[in-house]
N, C-alpha and C positions, 0 to 999 in steps of 0.2 A: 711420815705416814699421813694420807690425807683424814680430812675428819670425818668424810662418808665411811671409811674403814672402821674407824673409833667409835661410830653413832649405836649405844645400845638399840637391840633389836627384840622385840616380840615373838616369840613363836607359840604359835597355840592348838594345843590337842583337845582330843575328845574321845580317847579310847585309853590306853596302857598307861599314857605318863600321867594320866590326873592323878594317879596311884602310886606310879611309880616312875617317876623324873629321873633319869638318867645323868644328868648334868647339872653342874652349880648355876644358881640363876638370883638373882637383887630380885627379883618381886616377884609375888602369882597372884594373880587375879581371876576369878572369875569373868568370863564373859561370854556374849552371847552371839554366834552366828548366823546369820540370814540366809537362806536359799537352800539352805544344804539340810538331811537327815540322815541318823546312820544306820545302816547296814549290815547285816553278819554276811555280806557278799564277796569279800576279799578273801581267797586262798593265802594262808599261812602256810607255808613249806618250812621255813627258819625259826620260825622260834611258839608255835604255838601248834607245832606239829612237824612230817617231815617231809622232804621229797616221794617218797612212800606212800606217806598218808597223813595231807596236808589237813590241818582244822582251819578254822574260821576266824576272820578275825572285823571287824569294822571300820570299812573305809568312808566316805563322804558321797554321797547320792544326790544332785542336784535334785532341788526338788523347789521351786520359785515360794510357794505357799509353807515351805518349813523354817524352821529355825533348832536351832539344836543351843544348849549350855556346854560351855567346856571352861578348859583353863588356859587363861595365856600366860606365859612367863617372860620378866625379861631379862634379857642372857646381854653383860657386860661388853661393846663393842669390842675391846680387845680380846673376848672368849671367842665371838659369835662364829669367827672361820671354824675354829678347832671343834663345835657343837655343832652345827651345819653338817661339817665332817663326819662326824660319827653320825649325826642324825641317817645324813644319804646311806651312810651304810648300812644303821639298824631297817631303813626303811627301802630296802634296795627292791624288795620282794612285788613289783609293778606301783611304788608308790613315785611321786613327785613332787618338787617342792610347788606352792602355789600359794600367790599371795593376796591377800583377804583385809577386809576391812571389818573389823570387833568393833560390839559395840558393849561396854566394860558394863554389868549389873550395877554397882555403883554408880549412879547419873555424876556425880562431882567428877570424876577421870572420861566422860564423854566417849570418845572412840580414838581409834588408832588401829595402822594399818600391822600386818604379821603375815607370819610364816606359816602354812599347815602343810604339811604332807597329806597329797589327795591320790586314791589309786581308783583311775578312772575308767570307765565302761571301756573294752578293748583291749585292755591288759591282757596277757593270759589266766591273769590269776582270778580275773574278777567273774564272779559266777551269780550274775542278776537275776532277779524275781527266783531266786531259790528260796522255796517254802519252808516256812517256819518248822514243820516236821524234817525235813530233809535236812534244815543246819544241828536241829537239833540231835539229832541219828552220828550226823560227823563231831561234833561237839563232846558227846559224848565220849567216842573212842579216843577221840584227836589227843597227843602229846609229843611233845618237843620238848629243848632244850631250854626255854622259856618258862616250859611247866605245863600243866594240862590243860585241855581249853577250857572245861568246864568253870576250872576254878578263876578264867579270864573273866568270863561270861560274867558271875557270882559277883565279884573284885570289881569290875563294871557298875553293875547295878548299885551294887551297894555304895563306891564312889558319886555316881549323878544322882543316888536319892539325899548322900551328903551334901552336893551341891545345889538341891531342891530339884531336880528334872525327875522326872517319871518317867523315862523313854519307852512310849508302849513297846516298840520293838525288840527291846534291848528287856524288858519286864515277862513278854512272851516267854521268851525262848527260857529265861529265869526258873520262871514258871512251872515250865514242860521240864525241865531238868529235875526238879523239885519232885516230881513222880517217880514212881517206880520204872525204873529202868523197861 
């Protein structure tokens, strides 16, 4: 086996695994992305609603002037195929892998490059400058196999106010849910 195969690997989210990680991983850290903010602009068909009646889920929005908080993990060289693998799959729904450079909230760990699954402008599924009224209208009804999006939305928020972020966008939609139907 060569030792590029062997070399633990980073992968780092900023939506569903902050909460709920999927796969065994040696470390999570906190860290901080550059360029990118998210979005409730990504169609969910799979798992946060259906073919029928896709809900909303949070992809990565190029945006040069943002930065977002998320989580990196690192997944054991000899795992990294086998969680890659199922990653592609949970994230099959117009997402792709793409690789990033963190820079870790803790200044002592510096930075280090990773993996994010980014579902980009062109996709089918990705539905830009959708209004914060309109995600929240599909939001509302949206469920899947994942479970309801609302309760995504909620499980969100309340995850990045854990990890100190405030994402107005992500706080919006919170917000509006929070009302009366």
């Amino acid at each position: 086996m060569s030792e590029a195969a062997t070399q633990d690997l980073w992968i780092f989210d900023y939506g569903s695994l902050i909460f709920r990680p999927e796969f065994e991983y040696l470390e999570r850290r906190i860290a901080r992305l550059f360029g990118f903010e998210r979005r409730f602009w990504q169609s969910s068909p799979d798992h946060r609603g259906t073919p029928e009646a896709p809900g909303l889920v949070v992809p990565l929005v190029e945006n040069p002037g943002a930065s977002l908080l998320g989580v990196a993990y690192r997944v054991l060289g000899e795992q990294a195929a086998q969680v890659l693998a199922n990653l592609d799959d949970r994230e099959r729904a117009g997402y792709e892998r793409v690789e990033v450079c963190l820079d870790f909230v803790e200044a002592a760990f510096g930075r280090a490059p990773a993996l994010v699954y980014q579902a980009r402008a062109g996709n089918p599924g990705f539905l830009e400058h959708t209004s914060i009224e309109q995600i929240v209208e599909v939001v509302r009804r949206a469920r899947g196999p994942s479970g309801d999006n609302a309760s995504y939305v909620r499980r969100l928020a309340h995850a990045l106010r854990e990890l100190g972020e405030e994402d107005p966008h992500v706080a919006a939609i919170e917000r509006l849910l929070a009302r009366d139907p």
